[in-house]
C-alpha positions as CSV (number, residue, x, y, z in Angstrom):
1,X,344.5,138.1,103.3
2,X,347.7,137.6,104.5
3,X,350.0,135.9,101.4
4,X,352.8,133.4,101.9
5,X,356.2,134.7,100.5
6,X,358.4,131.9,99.6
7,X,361.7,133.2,101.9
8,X,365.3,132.4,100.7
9,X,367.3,129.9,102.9
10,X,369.8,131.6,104.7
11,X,374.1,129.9,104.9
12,X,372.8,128.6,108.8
13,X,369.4,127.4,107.7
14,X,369.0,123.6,108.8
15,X,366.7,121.5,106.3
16,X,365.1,118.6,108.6
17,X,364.7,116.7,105.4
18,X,361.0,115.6,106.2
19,X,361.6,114.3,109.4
20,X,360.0,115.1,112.4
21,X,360.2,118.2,114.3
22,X,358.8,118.4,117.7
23,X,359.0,120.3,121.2
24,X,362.1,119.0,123.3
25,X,361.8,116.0,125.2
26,X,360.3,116.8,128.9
27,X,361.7,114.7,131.9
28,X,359.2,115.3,135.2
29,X,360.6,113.2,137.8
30,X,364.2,112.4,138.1
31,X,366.5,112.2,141.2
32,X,370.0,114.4,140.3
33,X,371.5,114.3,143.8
34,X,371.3,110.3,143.8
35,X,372.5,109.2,140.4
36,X,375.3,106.9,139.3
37,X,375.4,105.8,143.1
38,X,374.3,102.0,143.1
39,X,376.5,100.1,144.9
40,X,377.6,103.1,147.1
41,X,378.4,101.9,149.5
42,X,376.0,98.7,149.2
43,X,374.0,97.2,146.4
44,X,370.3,97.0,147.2
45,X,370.0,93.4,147.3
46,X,366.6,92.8,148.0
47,X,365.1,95.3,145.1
48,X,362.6,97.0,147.0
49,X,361.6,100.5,147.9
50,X,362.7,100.4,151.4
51,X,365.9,99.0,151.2
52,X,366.9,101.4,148.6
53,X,366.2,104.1,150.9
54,X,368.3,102.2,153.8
55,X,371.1,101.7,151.3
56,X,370.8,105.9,149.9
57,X,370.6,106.9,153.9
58,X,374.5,105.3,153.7
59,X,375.3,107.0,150.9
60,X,373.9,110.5,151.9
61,X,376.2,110.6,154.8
62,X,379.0,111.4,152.3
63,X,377.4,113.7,150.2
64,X,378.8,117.5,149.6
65,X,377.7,120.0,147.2
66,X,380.4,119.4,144.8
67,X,379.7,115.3,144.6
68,X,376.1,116.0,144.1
69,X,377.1,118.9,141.2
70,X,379.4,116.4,139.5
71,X,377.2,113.9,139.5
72,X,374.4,115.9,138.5
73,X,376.2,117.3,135.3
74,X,377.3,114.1,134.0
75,X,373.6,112.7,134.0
76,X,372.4,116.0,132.7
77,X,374.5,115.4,129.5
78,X,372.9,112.2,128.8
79,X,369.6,114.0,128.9
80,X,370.9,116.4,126.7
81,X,371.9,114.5,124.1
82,X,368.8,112.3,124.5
83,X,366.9,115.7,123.6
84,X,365.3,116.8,127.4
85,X,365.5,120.6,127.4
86,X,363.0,120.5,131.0
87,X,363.6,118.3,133.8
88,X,361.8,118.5,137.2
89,X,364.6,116.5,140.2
90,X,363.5,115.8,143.4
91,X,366.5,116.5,146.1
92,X,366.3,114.9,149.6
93,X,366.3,117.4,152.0
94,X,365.9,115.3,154.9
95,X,369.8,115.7,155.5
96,X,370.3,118.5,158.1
97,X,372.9,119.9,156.0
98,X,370.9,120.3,152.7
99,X,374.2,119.6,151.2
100,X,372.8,118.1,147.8
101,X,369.9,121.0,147.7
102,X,372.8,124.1,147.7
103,X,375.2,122.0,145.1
104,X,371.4,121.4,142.4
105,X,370.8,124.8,143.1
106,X,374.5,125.7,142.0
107,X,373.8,123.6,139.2
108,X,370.5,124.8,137.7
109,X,372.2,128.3,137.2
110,X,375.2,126.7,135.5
111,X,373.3,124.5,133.0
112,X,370.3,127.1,132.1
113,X,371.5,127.5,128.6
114,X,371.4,123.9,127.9
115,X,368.2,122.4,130.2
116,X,365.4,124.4,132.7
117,X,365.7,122.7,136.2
118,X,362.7,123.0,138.3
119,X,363.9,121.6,142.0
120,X,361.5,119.6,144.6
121,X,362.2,119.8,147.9
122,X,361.9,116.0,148.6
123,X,361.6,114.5,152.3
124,X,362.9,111.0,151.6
125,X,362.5,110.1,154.8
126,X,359.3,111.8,156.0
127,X,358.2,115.1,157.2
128,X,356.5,113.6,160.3
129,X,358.8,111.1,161.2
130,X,362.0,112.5,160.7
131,X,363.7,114.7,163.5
132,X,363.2,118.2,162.3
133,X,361.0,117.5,158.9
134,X,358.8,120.1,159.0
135,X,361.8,122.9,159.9
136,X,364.1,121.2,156.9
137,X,361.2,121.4,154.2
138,X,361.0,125.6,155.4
139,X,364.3,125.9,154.8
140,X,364.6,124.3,151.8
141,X,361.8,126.4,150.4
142,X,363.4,129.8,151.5
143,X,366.6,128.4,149.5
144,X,364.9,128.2,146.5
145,X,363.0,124.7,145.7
146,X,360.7,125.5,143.2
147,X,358.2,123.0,144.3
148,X,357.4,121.1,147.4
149,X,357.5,117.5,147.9
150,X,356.3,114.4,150.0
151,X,356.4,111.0,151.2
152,X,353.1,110.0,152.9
153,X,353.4,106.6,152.8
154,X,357.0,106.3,154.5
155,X,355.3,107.8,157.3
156,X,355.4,106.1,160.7
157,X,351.7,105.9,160.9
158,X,348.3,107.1,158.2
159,X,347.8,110.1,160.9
160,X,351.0,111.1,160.1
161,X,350.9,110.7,156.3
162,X,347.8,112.5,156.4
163,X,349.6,115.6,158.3
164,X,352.5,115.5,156.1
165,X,350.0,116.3,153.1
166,X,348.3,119.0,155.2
167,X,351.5,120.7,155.9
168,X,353.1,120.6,152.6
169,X,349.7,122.0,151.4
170,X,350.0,124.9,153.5
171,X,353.6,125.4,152.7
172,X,353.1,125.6,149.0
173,X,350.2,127.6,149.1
174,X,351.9,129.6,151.7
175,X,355.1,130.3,149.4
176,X,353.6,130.1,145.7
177,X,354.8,126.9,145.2
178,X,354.3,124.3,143.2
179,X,353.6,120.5,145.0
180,X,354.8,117.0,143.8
181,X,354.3,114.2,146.2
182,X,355.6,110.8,146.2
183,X,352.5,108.9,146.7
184,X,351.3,105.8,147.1
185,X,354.7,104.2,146.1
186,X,353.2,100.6,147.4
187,X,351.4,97.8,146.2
188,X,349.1,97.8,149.5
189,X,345.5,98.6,148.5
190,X,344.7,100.4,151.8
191,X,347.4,103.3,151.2
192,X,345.2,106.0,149.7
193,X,346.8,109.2,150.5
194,X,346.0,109.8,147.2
195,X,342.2,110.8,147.9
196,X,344.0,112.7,150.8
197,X,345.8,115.2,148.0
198,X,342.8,115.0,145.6
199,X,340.8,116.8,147.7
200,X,343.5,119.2,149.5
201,X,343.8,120.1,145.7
202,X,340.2,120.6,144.9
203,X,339.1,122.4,148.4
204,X,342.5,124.9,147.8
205,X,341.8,125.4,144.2
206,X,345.3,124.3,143.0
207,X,345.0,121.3,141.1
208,X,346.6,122.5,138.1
209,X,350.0,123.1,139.8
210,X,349.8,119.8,141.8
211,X,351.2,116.2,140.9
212,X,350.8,112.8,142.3
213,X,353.7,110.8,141.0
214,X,354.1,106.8,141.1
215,X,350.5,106.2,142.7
216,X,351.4,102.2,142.3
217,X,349.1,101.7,144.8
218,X,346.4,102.4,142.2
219,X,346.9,99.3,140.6
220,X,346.1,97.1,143.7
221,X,343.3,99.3,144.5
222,X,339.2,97.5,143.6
223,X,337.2,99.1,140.7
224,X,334.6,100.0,143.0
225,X,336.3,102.4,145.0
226,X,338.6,103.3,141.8
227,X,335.4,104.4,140.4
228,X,334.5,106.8,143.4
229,X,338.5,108.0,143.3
230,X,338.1,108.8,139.9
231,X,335.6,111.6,139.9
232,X,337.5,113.4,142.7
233,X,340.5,112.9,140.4
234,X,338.2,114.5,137.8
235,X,337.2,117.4,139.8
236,X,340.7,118.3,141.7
237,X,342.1,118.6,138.2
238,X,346.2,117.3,139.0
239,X,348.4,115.8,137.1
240,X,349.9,112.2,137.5
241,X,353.7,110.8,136.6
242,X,354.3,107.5,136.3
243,X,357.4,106.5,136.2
244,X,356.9,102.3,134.6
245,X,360.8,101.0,134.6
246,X,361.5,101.7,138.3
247,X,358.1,100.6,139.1
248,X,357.7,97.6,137.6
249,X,361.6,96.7,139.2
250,X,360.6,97.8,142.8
251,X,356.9,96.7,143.1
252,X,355.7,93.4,143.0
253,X,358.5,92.2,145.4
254,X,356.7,90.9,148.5
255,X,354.2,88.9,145.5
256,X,354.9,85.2,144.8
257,X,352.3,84.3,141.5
258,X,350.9,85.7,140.1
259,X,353.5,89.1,140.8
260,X,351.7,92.5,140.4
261,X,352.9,94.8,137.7
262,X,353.1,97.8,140.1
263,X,352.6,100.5,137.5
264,X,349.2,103.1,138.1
265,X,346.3,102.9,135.9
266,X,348.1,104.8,133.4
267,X,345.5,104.0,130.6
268,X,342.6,104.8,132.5
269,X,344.1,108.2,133.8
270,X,344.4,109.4,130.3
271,X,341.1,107.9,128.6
272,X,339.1,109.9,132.0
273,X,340.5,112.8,130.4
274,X,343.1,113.2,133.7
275,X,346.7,114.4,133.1
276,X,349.6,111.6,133.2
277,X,352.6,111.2,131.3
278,X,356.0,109.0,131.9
279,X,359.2,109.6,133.6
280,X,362.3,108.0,134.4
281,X,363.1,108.5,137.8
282,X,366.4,106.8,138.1
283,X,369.8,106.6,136.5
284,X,371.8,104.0,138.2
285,X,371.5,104.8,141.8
286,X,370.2,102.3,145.1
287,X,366.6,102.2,143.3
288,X,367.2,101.2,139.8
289,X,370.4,99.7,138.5
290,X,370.1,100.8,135.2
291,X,369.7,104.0,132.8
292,X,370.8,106.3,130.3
293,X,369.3,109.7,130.2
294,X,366.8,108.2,127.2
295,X,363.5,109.1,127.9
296,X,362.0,107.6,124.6
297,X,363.1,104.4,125.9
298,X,360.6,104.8,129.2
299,X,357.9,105.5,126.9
300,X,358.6,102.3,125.0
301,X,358.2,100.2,128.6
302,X,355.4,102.3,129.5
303,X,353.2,101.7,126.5
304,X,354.0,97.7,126.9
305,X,353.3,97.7,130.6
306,X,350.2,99.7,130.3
307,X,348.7,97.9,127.2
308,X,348.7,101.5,125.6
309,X,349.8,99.5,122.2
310,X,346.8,100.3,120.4
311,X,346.8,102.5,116.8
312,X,345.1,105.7,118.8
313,X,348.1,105.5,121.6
314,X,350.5,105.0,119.3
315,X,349.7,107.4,116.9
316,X,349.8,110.0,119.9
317,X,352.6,108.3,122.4
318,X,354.6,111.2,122.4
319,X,352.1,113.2,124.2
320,X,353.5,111.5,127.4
321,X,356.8,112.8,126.8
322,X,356.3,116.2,126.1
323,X,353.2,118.0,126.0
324,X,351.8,115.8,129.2
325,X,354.8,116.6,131.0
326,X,355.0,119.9,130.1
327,X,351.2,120.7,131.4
328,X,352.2,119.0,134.8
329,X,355.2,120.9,135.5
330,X,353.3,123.8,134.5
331,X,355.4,125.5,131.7
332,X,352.7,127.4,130.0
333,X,353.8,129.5,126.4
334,X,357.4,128.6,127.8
335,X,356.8,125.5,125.7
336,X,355.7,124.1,122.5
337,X,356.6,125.1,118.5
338,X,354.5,128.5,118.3
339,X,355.3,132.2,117.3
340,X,356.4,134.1,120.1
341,X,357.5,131.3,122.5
342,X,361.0,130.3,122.8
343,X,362.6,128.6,120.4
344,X,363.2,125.1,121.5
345,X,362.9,122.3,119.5
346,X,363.7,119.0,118.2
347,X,364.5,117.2,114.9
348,X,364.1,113.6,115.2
349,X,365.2,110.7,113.0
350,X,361.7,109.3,112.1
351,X,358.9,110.7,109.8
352,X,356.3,110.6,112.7
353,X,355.2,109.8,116.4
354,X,354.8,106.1,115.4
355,X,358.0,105.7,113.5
356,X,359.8,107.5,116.6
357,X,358.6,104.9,118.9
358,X,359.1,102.0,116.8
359,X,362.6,102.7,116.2
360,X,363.6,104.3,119.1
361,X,364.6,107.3,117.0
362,X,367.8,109.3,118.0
363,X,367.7,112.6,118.7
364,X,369.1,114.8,115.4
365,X,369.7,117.9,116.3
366,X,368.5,119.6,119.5
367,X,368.1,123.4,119.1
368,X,367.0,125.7,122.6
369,X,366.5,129.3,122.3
370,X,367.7,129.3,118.7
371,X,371.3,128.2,119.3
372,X,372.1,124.0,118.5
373,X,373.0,122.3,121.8
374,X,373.5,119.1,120.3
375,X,373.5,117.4,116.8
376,X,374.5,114.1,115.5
377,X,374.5,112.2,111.8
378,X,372.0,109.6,111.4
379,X,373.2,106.0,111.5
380,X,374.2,104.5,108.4
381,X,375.1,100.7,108.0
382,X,377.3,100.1,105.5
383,X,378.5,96.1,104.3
384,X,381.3,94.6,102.9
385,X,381.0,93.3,99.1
């Protein structure tokens, strides 16, 4: 029987004081190469989808490798002190250049000690319908995006949606990659290139290292044939992001009353015993006006939006923040607070997953591989007499 020696603290020891200590914060779908952009060169007016990517098509003509990298640092320290030690970006590489993709890929080596960057090569504006798509998303790959991407909704036609899918099957699989597809970013019920993944998943056997982020469409989609979709959900086995602030702001746009919410069936996902978890997607760029590099403060939308505010969800609401995440972007015994894995955690102002919601706990102390990256005081509030 193995007895447990009471060890003396050492000068560098840090007492967490009985409040909470968990994995670091895990942000799966973000856009680096866009962010702090809105307004560049003109505000998207209308707040949809499409004319954010009309208004980011402007913008992209002036990108470099360095604009992208100084951009991309800056919003990388608000996810460091908001406690995100893993982030998954999606880069557009439908710019002939691949500008942004060389300047993330500059980046992810400079910021390794602080955060672990995996990099999507994302087709913005279409593998099948943009001159060249198919030879850009190669390239991009033989750079070094970790994971491959799509758009088959943007798509010029379904046939070509479909093909995208096929082909960025056969990429991945072709390269080792893994694949995270934009999909279904509409409230139109009859775009299901969802079931198109599903089941390129299941038939390839690689459902684990596949994602499906937004879906949006899910929520417009009947129960009857969201009942058949969900047992080929079931059986590919992939993981699902949803990312509630930037949905519920773009979707619901072309609805007068009563207006759609926008957001998948998160809820449902989770109690069918399917992968999701929450992401931000945006920080101030043609989509979404607004954020900050907090994730806990997506999870707070997402639990309202998804009427996930019972005592269960709560009491487990971190789950889509870190573990969730962690499982989609595949990180293995590179995660989580256990002997042998790395040492990377966080010490959070709150006694416990419900507290940290409540309160919108700050981030303490934020510790990766054994060395502090970031600490703060707690807040105090002091009055006059």
């Amino acid at each position: 029987v193995r007895q447990n020696t009471p060890v003396a603290p050492a000068a560098d020891d840090i007492d967490a004081q009985q409040r909470l200590v968990i994995p670091p914060f895990v942000e799966p779908h973000i856009h680096l190469d866009c962010v702090m952009t809105a307004g560049q060169p003109e505000w998207n007016m209308s707040g949809t989808l499409f004319e954010g990517i009309a208004r980011w098509s402007q913008r992209k003509k002036t990108v470099t490798a360095e604009d992208t990298r100084q951009r991309a640092l800056a919003a990388i320290a608000m996810l460091r002190d908001n406690g995100v030690q893993h982030v998954r970006t999606h880069i557009d590489v439908t710019d002939p250049s691949l500008a942004a993709l060389e300047g993330m890929l500059a980046v992810k080596a400079e910021v390794a000690h602080i955060i672990d960057l995996q990099i999507v090569a994302f087709p913005q504006e279409g593998i099948e319908s943009f001159p060249g798509g198919r030879e850009l998303m190669v390239r991009a790959v033989e750079m070094g995006a970790d994971v491959v991407g799509g758009i088959p909704h943007f798509e010029n036609t379904r046939d070509q949606g479909v093909s995208s899918v096929t082909f960025l099957m056969e990429l991945a699989e072709r390269y080792g990659c893994m694949v995270d597809v934009h999909c279904d970013e509409t409230d139109d019920p009859q775009s299901r290139f969802l079931e198109v993944l599903a089941e390129e998943a299941r038939v390839r056997g690689m459902g684990a290292k596949v994602t499906a982020s937004h879906t949006c469409a899910m929520g417009s989609y009947d129960n009857a044939y969201c009942y058949k979709l969900f047992r080929l959900l079931k059986n590919s086995g992939i993981n699902f992001i949803s990312c509630p602030t930037e949905s519920i702001h773009l979707q619901g746009r072309f609805d007068t009353w009563p207006k759609r919410r926008g957001v998948t069936r998160v809820a449902e996902l989770d109690r069918a015993g399917i992968n999701v978890c929450f992401a931000q997607d945006s920080i101030q760029d043609p989509w979404y006006p607004l954020g900050n590099g907090n994730i806990l403060r997506v999870l707070d939308a997402g639990l309202h939006i998804c009427h996930m505010m019972g005592y269960e969800d709560l009491q487990r609401s971190l789950d889509f923040i870190t573990d969730n995440s962690a499982r989609a972007l595949c990180l293995g015994d590179n995660y989580g607070i256990a002997e042998g894995r790395p040492a990377n955690l966080l010490i959070l102002d709150a006694e416990n997953d419900y507290e940290a919601v409540r309160r919108q706990a700050k981030v303490l102390t934020s510790i990766r591989h054994g060395n502090i990256i970031m600490q703060r005081q707690p807040e105090q509030i002091s009055y006059p007499a």
